[in-house]
C-alpha positions in Angstrom: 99.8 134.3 135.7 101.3 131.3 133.9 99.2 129.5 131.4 98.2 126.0 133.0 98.4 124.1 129.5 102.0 126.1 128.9 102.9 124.8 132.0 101.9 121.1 131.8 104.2 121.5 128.4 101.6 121.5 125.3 103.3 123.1 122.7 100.2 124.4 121.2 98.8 126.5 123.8 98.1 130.3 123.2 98.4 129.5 119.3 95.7 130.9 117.3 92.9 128.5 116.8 92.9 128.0 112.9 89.9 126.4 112.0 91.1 124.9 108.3 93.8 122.7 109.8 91.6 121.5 112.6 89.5 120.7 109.9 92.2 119.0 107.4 94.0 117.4 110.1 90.7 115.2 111.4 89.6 114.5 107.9 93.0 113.2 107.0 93.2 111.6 110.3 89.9 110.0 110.2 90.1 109.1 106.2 93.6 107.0 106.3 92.8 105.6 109.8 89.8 104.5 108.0 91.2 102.9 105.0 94.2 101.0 107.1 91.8 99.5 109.4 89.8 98.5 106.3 92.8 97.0 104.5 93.5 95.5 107.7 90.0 94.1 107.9 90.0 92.8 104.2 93.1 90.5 105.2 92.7 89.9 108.5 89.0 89.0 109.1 87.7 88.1 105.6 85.2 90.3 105.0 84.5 89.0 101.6 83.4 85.4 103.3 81.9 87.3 106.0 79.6 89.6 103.8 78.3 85.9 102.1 77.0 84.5 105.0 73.0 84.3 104.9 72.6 86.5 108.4 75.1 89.4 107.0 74.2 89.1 103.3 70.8 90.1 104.5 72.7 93.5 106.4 75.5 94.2 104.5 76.2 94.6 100.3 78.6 92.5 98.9 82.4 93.9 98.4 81.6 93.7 94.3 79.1 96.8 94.8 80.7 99.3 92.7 79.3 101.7 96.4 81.6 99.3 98.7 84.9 100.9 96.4 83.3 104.6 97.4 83.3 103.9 100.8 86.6 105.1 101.3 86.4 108.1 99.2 83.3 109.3 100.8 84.8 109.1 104.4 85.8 112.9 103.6 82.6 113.7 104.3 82.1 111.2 107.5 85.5 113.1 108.3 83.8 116.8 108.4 81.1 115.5 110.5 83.6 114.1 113.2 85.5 117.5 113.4 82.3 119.4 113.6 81.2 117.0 116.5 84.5 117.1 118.1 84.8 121.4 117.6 83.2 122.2 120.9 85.2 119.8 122.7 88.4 120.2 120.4 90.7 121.9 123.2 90.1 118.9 125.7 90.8 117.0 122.7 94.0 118.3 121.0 95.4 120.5 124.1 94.9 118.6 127.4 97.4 116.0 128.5 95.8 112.8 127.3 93.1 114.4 125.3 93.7 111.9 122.5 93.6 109.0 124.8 89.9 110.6 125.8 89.2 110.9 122.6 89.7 107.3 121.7 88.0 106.3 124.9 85.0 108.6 123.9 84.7 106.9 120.3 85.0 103.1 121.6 82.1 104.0 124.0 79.5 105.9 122.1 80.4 104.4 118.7 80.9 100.8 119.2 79.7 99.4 122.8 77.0 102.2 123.4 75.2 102.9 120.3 71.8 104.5 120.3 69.9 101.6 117.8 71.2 98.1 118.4 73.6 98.3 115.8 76.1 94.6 116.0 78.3 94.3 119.0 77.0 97.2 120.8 75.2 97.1 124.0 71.5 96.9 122.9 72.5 94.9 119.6 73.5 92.0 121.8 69.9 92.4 123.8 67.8 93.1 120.6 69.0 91.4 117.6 68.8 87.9 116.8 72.6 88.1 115.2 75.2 85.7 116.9 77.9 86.5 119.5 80.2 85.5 116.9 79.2 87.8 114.5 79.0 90.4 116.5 82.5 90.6 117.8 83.5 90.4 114.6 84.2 94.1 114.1 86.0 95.2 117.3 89.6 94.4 116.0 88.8 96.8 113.2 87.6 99.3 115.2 90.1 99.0 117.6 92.6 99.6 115.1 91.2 102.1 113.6 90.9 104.7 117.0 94.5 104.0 117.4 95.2 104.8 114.3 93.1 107.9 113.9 94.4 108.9 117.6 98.1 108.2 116.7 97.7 110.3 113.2 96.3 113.2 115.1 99.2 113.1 117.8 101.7 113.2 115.1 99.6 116.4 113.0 99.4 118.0 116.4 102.8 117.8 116.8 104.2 118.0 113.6 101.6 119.9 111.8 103.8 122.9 111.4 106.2 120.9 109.3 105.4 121.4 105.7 106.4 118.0 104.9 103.4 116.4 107.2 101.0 118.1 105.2 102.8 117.3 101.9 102.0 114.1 102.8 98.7 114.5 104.3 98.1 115.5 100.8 99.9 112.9 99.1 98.5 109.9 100.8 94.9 111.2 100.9 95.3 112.0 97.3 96.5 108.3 96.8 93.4 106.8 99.1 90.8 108.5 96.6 92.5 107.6 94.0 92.3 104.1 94.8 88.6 104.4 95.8 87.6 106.0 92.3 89.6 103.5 90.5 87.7 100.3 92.6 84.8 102.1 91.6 85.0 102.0 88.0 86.9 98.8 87.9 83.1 97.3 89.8 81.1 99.2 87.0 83.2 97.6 84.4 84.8 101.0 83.1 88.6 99.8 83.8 89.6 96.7 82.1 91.4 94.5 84.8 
């Protein structure tokens, strides 16, 4: 009998699941998607102005905590939690036609508009909190661009993972990324002379 997801054309059906590149793949994914939407973020919304208001300044730290500059280096590990949330669905995910767009669709929905707390522009935070509309929208661009991003790198590691040069520069741009995080780091704590 033919194999349905041979048949729909995914080229990774009846490969061997290997659980390492699953693992690299969403925390490369998840860790550049991360910083571009962040970069994106830092031009585009002013987060610096943002972060100084009095009704954020009271939620979020100020982008001179030497901790904001780790953010991006830490994702790794916000990176292994995603892949082990997304392993019992992974096939749906990476093998079904339009798995990615579910994906994204999934991560919009449960991690933006239907949080459990009322975190801002969710659901419940525009019920419970006492935090403006206009602050609470704030965000969405960002995340926006950040599922397409994350969604659009994991296409293109699907599909090209097998290429050595997609992982040499996996390696190379996530190398760069931490690089950048450690070096905002000690440049905060006063270690790099600027």
């Amino acid at each position: 009998m033919e194999n349905k997801s041979i048949r729909n054309g995914h080229k990774n059906a009846g490969k061997k699941f290997n659980v390492v590149k699953y693992f690299w793949q969403t925390v490369y994914a998840h860790t550049i998607a991360y910083f571009l939407a962040g970069l994106f973020a830092l031009v585009g919304v002013n987060y610096r102005e943002l972060f100084a208001t009095e009704i954020i300044s009271a939620l979020m730290r100020s982008l001179d905590d030497p901790v904001v500059a780790l953010g991006v280096p830490l994702q790794i590990f916000r990176g292994i939690i995603i892949a082990l949330v997304m392993l019992p669905l992974r096939k749906a995910f990476f093998e079904e036609k339009y798995g990615l767009l579910k994906l994204g669709l999934i991560i919009i929905g449960f991690s933006l508009l239907s949080t459990i707390g009322p975190t801002l522009g969710s659901f419940d935070g525009y019920i419970f909190t006492k935090v403006p509309y206009k602050y609470q929208i704030w965000g969405y661009p960002e995340a926006i661009i950040y599922v397409l991003l994350f969604i659009g790198i994991l296409k293109v590691s699907i599909q090209y993972g097998h290429k050595k040069i997609i992982t040499i520069l996996s390696i190379i741009i996530m190398l760069l990324v931490m690089l950048m995080g450690i070096m905002g780091y000690m440049a905060a704590k006063g270690y790099l002379s600027t």
